[in-house]
C-alpha positions in Angstrom: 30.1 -15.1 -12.0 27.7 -16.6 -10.1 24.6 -16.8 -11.7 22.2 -18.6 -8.9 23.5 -15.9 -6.9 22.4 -13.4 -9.1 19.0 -14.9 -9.8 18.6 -14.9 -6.2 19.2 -10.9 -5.6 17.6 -9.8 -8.4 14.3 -11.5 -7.2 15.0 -10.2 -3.4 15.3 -6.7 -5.0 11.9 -7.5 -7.1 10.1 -9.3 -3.5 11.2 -6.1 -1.7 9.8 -3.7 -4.1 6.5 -5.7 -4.6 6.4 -6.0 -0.5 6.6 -1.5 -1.0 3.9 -0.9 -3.0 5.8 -1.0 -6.6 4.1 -0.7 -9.9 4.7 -3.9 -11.6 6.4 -2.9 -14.8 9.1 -1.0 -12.6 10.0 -4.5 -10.5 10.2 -6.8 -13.9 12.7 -3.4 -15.2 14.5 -3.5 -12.3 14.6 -7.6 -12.6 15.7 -7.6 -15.8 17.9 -4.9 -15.2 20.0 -6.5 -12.8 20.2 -9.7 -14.5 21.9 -7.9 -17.5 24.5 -6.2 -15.7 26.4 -9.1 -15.1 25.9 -10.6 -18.4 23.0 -12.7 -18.0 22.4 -13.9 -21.9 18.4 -13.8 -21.4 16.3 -12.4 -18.4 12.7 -13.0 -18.0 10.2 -12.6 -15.4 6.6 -13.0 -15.0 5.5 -10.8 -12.0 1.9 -9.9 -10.4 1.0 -8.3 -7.5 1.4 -11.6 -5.4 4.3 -13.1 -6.6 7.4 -13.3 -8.9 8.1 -16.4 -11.5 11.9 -15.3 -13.0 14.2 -17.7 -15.3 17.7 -16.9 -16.6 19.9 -18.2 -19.0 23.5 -18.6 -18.7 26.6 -19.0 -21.0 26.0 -22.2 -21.1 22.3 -21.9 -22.3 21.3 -23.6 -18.5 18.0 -22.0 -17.4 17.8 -21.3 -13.8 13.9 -20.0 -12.5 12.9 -18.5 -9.2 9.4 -18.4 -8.0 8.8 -16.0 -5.0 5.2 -15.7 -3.1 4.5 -12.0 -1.8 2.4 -12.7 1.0 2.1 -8.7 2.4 1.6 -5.4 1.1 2.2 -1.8 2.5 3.3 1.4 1.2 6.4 2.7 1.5 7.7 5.2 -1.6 11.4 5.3 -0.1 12.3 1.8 -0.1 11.4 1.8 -4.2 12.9 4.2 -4.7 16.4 3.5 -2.8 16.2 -0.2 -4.7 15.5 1.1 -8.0 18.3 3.7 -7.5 20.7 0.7 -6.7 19.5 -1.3 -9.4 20.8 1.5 -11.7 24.0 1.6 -9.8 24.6 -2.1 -11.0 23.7 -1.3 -14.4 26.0 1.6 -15.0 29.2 0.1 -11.9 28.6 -3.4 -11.9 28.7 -3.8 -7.8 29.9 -6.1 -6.2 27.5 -9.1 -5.3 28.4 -9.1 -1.6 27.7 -5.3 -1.7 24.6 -5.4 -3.7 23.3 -7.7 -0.5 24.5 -5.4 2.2 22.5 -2.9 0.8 19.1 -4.7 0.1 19.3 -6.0 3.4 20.0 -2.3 4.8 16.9 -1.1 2.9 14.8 -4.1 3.7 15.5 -2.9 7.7 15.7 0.8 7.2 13.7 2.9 10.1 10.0 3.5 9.0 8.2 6.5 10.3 7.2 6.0 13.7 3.6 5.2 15.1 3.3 8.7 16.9 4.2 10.5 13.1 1.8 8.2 11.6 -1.3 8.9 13.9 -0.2 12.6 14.1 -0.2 13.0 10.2 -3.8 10.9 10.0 -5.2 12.9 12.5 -4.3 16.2 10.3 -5.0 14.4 7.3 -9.0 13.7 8.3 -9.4 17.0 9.6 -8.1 18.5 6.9 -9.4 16.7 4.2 -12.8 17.6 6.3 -12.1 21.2 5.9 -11.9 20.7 2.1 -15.4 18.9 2.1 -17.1 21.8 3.1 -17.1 20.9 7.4 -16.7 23.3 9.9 -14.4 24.2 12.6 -16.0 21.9 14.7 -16.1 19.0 12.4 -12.1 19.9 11.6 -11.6 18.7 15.7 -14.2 15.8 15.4 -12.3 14.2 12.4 -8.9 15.1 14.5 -10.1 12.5 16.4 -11.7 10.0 14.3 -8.0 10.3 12.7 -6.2 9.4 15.8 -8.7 6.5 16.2 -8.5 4.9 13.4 -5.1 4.8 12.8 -4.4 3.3 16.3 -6.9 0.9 15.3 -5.2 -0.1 12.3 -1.7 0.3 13.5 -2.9 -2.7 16.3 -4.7 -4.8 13.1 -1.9 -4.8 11.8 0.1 -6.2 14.4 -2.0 -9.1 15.2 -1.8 -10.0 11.2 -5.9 -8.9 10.5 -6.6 -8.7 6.8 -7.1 -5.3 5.0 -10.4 -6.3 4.0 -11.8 -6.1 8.1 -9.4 -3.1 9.1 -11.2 -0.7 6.3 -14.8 -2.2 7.3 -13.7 -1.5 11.4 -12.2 2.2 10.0 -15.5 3.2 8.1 -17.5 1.9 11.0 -15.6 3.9 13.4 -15.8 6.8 11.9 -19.4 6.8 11.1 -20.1 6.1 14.6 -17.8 8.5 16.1 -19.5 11.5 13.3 -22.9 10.3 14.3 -22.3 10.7 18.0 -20.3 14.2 18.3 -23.3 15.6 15.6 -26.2 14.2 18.2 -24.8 15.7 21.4 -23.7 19.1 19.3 -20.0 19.1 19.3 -20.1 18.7 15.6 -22.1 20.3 13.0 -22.1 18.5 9.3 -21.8 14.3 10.1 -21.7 13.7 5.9 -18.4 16.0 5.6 -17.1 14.4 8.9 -17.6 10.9 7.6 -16.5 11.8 3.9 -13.1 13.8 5.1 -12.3 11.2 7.5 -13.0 8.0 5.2 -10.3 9.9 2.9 -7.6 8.1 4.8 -9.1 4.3 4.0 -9.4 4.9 -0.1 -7.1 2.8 -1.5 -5.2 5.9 -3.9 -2.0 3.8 -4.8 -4.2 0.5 -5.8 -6.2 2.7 -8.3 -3.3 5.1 -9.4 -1.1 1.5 -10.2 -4.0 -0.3 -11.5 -4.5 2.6 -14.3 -0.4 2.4 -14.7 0.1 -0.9 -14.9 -2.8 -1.3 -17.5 -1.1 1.3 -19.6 2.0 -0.1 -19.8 0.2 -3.1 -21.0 0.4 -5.5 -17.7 -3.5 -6.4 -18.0 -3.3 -9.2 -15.3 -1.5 -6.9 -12.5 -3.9 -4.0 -13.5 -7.2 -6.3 -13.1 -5.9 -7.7 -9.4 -5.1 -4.3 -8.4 -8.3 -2.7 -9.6 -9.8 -5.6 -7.9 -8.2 -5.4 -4.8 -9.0 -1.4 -4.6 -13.1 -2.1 -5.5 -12.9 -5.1 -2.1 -11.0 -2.3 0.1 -13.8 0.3 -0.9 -16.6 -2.5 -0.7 -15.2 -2.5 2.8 -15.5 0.3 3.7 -18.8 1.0 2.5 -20.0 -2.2 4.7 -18.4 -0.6 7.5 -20.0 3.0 7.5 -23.2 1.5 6.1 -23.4 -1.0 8.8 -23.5 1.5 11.1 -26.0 4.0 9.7 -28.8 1.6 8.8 -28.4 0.8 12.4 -28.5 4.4 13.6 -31.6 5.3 11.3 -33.2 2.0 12.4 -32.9 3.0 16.5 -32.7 6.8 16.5 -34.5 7.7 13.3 -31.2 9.5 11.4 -32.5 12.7 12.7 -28.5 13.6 13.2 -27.8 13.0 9.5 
């Protein structure tokens, strides 16, 4: 068996699932995991949000380690769960290697949701989630729109390689600008459940939900960065929309709000 080999799938399955948006005590069971079913003596891995620090012994009590640096984040439930479906594969069919690579490289390139899907679904997302604040029918098509904006704004962010931290503070802008305006000239009636229903698409929901998991499950490091990393994206966004209201009540008085 080739161990190196081994090592080196089991930490492209890990990088993969890190790159998805995976808690961090699922990667180091899905590390560990692998390793095992094809008789690795002793697995171990060390893994935070940012990067993965693995070392296996053989046989022949030679320790082989792996670092690998995650340099980008997104979310996308599917791919973890495809991987750690495969992982489980291995455990109870010991794959073959060559097969086990075919498929992570499948679902590193499987077909994401397109861009149209994605600003449709944020455009009924913030109206929506408007709705539920309390806004009314004309506040539901406002935030249609501040949907559609903002996720064409971050879908070309993103494109260009712009960190999260200035995409969230552009998307809170943008939205408090765009509630502001359509509340002045009339076509909107409620700019606070505008703002708050379309802002619902920025808050980082899977940092804080795997923060609180991975603290539970006793990974105190991962938990911190994530927790961290969720207070910076709302500190962003609360520049963003704040930015633009002190401006507005400096200029036009906030009679709107």
């Amino acid at each position: 068996m080739d161990y190196n080999r081994v090592l080196h799938l089991a930490t492209y399955a890990g990088e993969l699932m890190l790159q998805s948006g995976a808690e961090i005590y699922r990667v180091e069971e899905t590390l560990t995991r692998i390793c095992t079913s094809y008789g690795i003596q002793s697995a171990q891995s060390f893994v935070t949000p940012t990067g993965i620090i693995m070392s296996i012994t053989d046989n022949r009590d030679y320790v082989m380690t792996k670092v690998v640096r995650i340099n980008r984040r997104t979310v996308d439930l599917d791919k973890i769960a495809r991987i750690n479906d495969l992982s489980r594969r291995i455990s109870s069919e010991r794959l073959d290697l060559n097969y086990v690579e075919s498929m992570l490289e499948e679902i590193k390139h499987s077909a994401k949701y397109n861009d149209k899907i994605l600003i449709f679904s944020s455009s009924i997302a913030a109206g929506f989630f408007t709705l539920v604040f309390g806004g009314t029918l004309r506040d539901f098509f406002v935030s249609l729109f501040i949907g559609f904006v903002i996720e064409c704004i971050r879908i070309i962010l993103n494109k260009i390689g712009t960190n999260s931290f200035f995409i969230n503070a552009i998307g809170g802008a943008t939205s408090s600008l765009i509630a502001l305006i359509s509340t002045t000239l009339g076509f909107a009636n409620n700019t606070d459940q505008i703002v708050i229903g379309s802002l619902m698409l920025l808050v980082p929901g899977l940092a804080i939900t795997n923060a609180i998991r991975d603290t539970l499950a006793g990974d105190l490091l991962a938990g911190t960065s994530r927790a961290s990393e969720a207070f910076l994206i709302a500190v962003a966004i609360a520049v963003g929309s704040g930015l633009i209201f002190t401006v507005w009540i400096k200029f036009f008085g906030g009679s709107s709000i």
